[in-house]
Backbone as CSV, one residue per row, in Angstrom:
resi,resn,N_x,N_y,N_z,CA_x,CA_y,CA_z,C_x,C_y,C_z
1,UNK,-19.999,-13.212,8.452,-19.961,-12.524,7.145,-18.565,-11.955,6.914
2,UNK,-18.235,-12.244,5.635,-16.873,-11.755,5.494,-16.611,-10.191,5.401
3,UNK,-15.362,-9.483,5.086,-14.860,-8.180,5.183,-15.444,-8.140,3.446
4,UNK,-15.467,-6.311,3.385,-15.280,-5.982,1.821,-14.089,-4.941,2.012
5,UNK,-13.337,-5.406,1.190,-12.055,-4.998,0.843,-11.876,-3.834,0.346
6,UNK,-10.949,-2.759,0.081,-10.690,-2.338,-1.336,-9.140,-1.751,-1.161
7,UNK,-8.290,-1.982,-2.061,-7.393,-1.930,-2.036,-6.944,-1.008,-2.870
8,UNK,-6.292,0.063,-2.871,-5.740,1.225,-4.219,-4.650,1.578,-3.819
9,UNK,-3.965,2.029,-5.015,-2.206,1.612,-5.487,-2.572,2.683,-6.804
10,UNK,-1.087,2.804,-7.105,-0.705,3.941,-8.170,-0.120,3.204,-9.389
11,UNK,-0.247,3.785,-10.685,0.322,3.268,-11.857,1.480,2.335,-11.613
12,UNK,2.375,2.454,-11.163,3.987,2.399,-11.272,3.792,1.406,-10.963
13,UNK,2.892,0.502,-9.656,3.176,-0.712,-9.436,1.830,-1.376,-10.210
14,UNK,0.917,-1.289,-10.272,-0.668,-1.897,-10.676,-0.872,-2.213,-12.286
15,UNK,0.304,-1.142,-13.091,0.120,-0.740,-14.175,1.310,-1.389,-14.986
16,UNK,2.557,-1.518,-14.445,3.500,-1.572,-14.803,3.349,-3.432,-15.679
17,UNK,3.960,-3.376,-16.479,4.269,-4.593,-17.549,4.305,-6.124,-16.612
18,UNK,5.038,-6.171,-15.954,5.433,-6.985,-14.905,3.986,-7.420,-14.142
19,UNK,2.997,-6.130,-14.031,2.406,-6.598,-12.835,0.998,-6.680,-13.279
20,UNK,0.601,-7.201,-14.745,-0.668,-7.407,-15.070,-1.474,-7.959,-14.534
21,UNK,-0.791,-9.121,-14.098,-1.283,-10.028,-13.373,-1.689,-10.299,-11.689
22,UNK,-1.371,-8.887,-11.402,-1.072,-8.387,-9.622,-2.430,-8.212,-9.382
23,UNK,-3.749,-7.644,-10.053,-4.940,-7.747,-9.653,-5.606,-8.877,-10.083
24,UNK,-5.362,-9.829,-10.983,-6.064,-10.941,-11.086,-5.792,-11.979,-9.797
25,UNK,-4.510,-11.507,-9.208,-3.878,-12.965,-8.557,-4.581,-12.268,-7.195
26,UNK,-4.767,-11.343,-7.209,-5.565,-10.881,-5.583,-7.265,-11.315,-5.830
27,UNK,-7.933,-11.255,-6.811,-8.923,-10.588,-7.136,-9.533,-12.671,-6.944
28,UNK,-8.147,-14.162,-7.440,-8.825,-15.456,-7.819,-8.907,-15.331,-5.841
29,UNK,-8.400,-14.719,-5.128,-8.445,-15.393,-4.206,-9.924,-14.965,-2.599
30,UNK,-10.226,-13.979,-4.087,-11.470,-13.211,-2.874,-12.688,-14.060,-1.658
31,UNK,-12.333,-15.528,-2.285,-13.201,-16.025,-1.286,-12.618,-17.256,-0.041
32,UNK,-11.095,-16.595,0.157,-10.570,-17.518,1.105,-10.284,-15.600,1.685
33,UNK,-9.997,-16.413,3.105,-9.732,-15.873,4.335,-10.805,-14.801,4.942
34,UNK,-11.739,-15.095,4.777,-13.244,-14.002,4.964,-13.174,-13.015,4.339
35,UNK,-12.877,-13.234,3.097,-13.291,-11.732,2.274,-14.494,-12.117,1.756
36,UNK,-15.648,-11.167,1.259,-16.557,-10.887,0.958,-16.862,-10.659,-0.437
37,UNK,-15.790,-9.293,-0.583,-15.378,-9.263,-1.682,-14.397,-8.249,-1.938
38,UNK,-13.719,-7.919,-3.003,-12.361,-7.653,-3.141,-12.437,-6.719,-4.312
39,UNK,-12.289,-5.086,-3.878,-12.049,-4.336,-5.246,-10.354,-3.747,-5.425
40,UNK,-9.784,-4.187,-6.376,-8.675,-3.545,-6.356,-8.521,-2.037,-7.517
41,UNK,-8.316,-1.013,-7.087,-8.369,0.039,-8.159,-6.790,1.008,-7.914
42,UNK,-6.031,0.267,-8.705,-4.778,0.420,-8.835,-4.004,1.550,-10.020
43,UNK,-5.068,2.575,-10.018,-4.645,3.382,-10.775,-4.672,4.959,-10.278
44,UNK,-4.759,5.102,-8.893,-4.467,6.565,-8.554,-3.385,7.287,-9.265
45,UNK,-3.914,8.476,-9.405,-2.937,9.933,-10.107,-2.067,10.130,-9.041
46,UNK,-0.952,9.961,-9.652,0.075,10.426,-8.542,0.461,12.042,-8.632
47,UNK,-0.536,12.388,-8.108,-0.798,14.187,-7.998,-1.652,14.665,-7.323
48,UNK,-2.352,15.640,-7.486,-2.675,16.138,-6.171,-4.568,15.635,-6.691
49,UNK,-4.866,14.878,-7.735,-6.066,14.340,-7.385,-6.388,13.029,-6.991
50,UNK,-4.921,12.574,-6.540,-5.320,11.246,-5.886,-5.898,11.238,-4.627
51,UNK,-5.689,11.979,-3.705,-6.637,11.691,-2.579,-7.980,11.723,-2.773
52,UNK,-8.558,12.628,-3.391,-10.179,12.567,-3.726,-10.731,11.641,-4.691
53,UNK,-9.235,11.447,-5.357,-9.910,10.310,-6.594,-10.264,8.785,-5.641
54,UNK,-9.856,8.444,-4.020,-9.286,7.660,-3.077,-10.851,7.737,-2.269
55,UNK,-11.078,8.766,-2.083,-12.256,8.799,-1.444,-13.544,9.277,-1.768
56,UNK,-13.529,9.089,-3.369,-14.690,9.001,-4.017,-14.959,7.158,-4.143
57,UNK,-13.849,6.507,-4.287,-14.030,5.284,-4.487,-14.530,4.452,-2.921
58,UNK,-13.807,5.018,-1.805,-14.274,4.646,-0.534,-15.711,4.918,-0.033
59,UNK,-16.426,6.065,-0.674,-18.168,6.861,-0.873,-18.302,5.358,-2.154
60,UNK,-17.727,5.291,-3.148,-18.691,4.208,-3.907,-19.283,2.861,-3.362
61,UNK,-17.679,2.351,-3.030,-17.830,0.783,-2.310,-18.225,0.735,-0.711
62,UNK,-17.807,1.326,-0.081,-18.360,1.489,1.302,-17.922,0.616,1.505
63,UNK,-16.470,-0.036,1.920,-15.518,-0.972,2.184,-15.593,-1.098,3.815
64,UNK,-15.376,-2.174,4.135,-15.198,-2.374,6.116,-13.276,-2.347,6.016
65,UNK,-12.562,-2.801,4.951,-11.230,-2.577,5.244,-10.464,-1.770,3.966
66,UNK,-9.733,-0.416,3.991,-8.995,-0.243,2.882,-7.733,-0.253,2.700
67,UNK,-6.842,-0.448,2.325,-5.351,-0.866,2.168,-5.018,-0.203,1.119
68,UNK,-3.827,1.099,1.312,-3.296,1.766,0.417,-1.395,0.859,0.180
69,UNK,-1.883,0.617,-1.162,-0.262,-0.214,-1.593,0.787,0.677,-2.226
70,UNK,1.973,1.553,-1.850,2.579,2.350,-2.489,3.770,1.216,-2.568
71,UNK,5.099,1.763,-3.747,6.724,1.207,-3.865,7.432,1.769,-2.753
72,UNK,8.090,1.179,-2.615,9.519,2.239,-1.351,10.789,1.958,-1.954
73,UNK,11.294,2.536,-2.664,12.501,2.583,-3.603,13.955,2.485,-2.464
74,UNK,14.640,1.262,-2.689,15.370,1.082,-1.647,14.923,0.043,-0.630
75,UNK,13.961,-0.472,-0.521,13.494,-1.256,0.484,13.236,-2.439,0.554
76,UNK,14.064,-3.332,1.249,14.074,-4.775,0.856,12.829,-5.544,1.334
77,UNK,12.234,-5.154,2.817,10.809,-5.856,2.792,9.848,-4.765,3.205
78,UNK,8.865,-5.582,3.303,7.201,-5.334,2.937,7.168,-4.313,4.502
79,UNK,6.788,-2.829,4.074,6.454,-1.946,5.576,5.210,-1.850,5.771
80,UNK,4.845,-1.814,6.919,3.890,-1.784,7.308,3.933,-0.356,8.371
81,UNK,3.055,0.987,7.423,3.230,2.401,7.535,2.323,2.821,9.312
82,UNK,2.625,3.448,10.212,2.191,3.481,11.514,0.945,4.663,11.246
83,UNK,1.866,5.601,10.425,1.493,7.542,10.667,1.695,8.039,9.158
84,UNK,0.654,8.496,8.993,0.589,9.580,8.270,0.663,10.891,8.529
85,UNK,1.761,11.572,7.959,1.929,13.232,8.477,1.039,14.116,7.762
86,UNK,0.562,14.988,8.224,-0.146,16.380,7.377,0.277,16.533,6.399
87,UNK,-0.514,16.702,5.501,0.220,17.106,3.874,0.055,18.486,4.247
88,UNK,0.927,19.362,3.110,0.990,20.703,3.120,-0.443,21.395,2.793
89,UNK,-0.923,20.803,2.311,-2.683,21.035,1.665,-3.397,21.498,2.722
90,UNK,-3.690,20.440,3.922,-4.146,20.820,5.431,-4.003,22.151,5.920
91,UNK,-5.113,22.718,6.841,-4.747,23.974,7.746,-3.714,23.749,8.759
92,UNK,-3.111,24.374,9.090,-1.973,24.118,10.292,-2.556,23.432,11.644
93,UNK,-4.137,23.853,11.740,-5.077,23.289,12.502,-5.371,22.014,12.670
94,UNK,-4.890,21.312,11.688,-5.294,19.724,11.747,-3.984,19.105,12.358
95,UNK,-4.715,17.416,12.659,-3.587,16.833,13.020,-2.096,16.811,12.463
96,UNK,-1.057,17.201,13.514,0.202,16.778,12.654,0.395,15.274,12.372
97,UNK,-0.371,14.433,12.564,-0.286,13.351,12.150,-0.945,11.961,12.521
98,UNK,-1.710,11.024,11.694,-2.730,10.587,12.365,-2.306,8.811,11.811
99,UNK,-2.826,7.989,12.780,-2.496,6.844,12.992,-2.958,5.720,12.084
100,UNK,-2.638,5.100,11.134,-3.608,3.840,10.363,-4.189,3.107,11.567
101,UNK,-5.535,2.333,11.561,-6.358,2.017,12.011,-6.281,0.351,12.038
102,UNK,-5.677,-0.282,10.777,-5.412,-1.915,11.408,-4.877,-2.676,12.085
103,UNK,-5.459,-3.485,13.082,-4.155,-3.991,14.044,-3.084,-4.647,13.339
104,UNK,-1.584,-3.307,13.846,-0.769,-3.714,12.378,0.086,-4.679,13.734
105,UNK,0.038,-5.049,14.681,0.934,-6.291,15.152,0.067,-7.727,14.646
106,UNK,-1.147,-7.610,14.471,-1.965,-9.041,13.234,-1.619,-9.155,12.299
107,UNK,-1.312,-7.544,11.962,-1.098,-8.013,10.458,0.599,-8.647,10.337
108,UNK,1.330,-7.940,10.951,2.575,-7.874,11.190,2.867,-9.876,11.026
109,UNK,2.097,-10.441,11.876,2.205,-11.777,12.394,2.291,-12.677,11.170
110,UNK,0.668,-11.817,10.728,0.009,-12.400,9.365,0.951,-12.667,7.842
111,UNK,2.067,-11.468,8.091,3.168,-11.306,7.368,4.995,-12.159,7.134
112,UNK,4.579,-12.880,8.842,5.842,-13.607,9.359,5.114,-14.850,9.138
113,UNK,3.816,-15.628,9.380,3.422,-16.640,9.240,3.242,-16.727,7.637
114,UNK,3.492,-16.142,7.240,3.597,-16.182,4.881,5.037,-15.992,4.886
115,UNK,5.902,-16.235,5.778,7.192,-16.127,5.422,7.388,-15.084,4.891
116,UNK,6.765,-13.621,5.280,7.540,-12.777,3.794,7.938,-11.648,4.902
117,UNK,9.084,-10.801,4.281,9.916,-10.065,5.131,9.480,-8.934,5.297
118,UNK,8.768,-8.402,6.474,8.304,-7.033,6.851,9.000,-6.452,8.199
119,UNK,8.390,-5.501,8.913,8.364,-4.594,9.517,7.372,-3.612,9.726
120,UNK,7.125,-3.100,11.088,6.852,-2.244,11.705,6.966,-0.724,11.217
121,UNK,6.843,0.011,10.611,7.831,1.372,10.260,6.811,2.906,10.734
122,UNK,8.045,3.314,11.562,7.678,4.426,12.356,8.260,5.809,10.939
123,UNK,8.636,5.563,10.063,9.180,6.309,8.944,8.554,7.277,9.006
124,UNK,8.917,8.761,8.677,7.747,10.116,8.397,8.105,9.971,6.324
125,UNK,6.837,9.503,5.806,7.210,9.657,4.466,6.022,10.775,3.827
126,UNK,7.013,11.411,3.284,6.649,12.594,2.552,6.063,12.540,0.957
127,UNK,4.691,12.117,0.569,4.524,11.724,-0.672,2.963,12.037,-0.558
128,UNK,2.760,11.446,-2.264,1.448,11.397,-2.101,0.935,10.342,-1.423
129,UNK,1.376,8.965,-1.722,0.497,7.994,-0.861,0.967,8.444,0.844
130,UNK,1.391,9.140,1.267,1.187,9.770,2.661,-0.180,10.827,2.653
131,UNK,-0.094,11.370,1.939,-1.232,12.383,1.663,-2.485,11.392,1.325
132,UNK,-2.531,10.899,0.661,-3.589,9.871,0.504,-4.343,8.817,1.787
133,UNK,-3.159,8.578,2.467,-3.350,7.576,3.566,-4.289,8.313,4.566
134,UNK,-3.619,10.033,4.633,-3.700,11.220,5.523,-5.054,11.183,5.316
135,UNK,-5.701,11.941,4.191,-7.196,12.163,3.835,-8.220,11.354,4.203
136,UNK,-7.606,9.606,4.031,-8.486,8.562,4.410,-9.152,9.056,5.536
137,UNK,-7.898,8.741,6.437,-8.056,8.815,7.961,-8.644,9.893,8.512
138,UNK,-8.123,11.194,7.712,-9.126,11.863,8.248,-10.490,11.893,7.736
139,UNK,-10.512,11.540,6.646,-12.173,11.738,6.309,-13.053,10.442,7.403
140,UNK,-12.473,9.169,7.866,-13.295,8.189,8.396,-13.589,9.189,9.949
141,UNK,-12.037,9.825,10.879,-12.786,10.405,11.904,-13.777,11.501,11.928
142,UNK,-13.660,12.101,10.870,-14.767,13.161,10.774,-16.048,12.915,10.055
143,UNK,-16.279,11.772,9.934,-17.051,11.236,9.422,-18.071,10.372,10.092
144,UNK,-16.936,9.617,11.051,-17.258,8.776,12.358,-17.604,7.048,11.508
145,UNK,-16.833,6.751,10.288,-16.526,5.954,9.416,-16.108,4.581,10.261
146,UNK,-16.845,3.387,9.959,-16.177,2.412,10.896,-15.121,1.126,9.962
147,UNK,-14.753,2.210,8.770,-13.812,1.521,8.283,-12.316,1.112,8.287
148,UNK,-11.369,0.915,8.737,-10.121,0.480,8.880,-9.180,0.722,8.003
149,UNK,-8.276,1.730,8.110,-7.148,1.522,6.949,-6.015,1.449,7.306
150,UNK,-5.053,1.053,6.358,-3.585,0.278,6.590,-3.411,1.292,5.288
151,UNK,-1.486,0.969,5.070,-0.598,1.306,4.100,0.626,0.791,4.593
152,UNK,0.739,-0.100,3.071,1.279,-0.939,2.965,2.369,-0.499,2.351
153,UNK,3.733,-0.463,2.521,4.733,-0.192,1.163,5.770,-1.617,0.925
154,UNK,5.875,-1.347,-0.424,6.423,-2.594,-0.806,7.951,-2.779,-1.391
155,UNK,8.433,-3.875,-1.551,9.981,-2.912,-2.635,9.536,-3.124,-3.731
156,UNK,10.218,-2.510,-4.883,10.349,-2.903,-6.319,9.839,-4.325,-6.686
157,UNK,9.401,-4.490,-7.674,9.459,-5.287,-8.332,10.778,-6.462,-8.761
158,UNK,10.450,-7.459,-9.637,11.928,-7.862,-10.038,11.969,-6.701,-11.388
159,UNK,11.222,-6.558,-11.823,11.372,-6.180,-13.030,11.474,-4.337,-13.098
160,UNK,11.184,-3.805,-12.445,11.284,-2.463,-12.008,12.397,-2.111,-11.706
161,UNK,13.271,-3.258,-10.421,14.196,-2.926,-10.244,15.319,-2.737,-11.939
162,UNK,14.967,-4.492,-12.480,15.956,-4.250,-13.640,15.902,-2.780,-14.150
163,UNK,14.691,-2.460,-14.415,14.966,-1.304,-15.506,15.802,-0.490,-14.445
164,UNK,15.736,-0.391,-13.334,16.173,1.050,-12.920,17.668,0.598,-12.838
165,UNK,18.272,-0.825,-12.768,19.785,-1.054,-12.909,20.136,-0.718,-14.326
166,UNK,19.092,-1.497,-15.337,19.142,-1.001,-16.947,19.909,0.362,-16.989
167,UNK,19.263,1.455,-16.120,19.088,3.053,-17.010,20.230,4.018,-15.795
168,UNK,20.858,2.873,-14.774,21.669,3.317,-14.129,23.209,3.998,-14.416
169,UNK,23.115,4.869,-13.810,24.705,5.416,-14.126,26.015,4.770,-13.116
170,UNK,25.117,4.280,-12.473,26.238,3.748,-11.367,27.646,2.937,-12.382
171,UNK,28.585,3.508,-11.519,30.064,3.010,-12.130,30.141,1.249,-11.343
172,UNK,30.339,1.141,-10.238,30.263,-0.074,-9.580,28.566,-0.675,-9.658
173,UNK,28.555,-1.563,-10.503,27.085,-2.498,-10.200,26.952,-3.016,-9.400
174,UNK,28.124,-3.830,-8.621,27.533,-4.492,-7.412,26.897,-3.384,-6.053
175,UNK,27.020,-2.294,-6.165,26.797,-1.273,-5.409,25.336,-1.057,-6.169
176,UNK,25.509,-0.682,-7.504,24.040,-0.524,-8.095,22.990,-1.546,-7.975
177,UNK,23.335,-2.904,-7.627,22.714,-3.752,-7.458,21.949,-4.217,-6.194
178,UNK,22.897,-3.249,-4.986,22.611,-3.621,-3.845,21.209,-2.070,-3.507
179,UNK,21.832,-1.245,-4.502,20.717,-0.099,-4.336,19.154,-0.469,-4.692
180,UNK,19.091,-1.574,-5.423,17.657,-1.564,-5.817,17.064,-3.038,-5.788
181,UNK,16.680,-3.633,-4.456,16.408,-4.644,-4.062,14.965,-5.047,-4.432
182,UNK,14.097,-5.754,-4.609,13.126,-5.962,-5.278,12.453,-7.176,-4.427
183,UNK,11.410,-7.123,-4.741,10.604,-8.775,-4.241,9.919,-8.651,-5.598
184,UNK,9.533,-10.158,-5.925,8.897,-10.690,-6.622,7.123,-10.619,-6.506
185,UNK,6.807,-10.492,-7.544,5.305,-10.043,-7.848,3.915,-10.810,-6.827
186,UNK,4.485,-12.500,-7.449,3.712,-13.416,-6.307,3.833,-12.990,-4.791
187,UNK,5.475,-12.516,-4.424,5.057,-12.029,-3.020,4.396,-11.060,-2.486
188,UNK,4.611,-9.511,-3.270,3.899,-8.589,-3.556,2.150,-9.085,-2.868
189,UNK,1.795,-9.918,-4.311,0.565,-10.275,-3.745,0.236,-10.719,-2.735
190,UNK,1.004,-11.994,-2.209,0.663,-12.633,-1.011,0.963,-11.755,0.580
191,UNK,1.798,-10.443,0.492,1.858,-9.964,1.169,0.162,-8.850,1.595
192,UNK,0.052,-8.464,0.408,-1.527,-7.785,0.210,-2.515,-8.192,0.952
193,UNK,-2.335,-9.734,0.083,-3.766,-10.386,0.958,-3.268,-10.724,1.935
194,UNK,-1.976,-11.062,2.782,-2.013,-11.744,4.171,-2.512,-10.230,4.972
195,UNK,-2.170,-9.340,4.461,-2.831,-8.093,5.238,-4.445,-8.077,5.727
196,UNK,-4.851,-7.849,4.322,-6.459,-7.708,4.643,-7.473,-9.118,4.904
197,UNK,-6.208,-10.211,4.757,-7.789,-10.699,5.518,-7.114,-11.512,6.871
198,UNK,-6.226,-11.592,7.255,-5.662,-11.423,8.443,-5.355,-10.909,9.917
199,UNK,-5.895,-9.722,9.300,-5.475,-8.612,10.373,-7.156,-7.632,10.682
């Protein structure tokens, strides 16, 4: 029996002009690589009700794998996030920091056999999709949840990046150009799914 998926991501990438097509192109492929089935809900608040808005949807679908997709501004390939740190929200009592749950050297593999350019990343990132990733994880151990989560970060867009060269002040472009590296949408996707049904 295959995995049930669910995958959630924030406006900027799910929403954005460019990427209409980023949940259809995940969503034709739900019945190759043992998926089951495939919810993508790519519209978390990037504020402080995205974590609950994250794990009201994880209480709806009751997913066996979830995959949080954030941007990494600056970042030429696809990371694959180790740790989530405590958000400030937490008692000082909780973990300073707790581990994603997918075997990320499968997925890692899963990522080099699609040709697409990742990494390992031991990074401490300070955001909401850290806070988000954070809540998962902790809500599955205190829960005793036998679901799996990853976080995924991606670069820019092609088209994201343009605007942000568009609205740049940079005096040298080839410098502005090298600041905002991008992958393309199709890879985007194919990086997604080589995750979850791979790994």
């Amino acid at each position: 029996m295959g995995k049930a998926v669910l995958i959630l991501g924030f406006k900027d990438l799910f929403h954005h002009r460019e990427t209409a097509s980023l949940e259809e192109a995940l969503l034709a492929r739900v019945e190759q690589g043992g998926i089951s089935s495939l919810v993508v809900e790519g519209n978390l608040p990037a504020e402080a009700q995205a974590s609950a808005t994250a794990l009201a949807l994880i209480r709806k679908y009751t997913p066996d794998r979830v995959l949080l997709v954030s941007t990494a501004k600056g970042a030429s390939a696809v990371g694959l996030q180790r740790l989530a740190i405590r958000p400030q929200t937490y008692p000082q009592t909780a973990d300073d920091g707790l581990f994603t749950t997918i075997p990320l050297r499968q997925a890692h593999a899963a990522l080099g056999h699609a040709e697409i350019p990742a990494s390992i990343s031991d990074d401490l990132v300070d955001g909401t999709d850290n806070d988000v990733v954070y809540s998962i994880l902790d809500f599955a151990a205190k829960h005793k949840s036998t679901f799996t989560c990853g976080w995924l970060r991606v670069p820019l867009s092609v088209q994201q990046a343009f605007e942000l060269h568009s609205s740049s002040t940079y005096a040298d472009k080839e410098v502005e150009r090298r600041a905002f590296p991008s992958m393309a949408i199709s890879t985007i996707a194919d990086a997604m799914f080589a995750v979850v049904s791979h790994s």
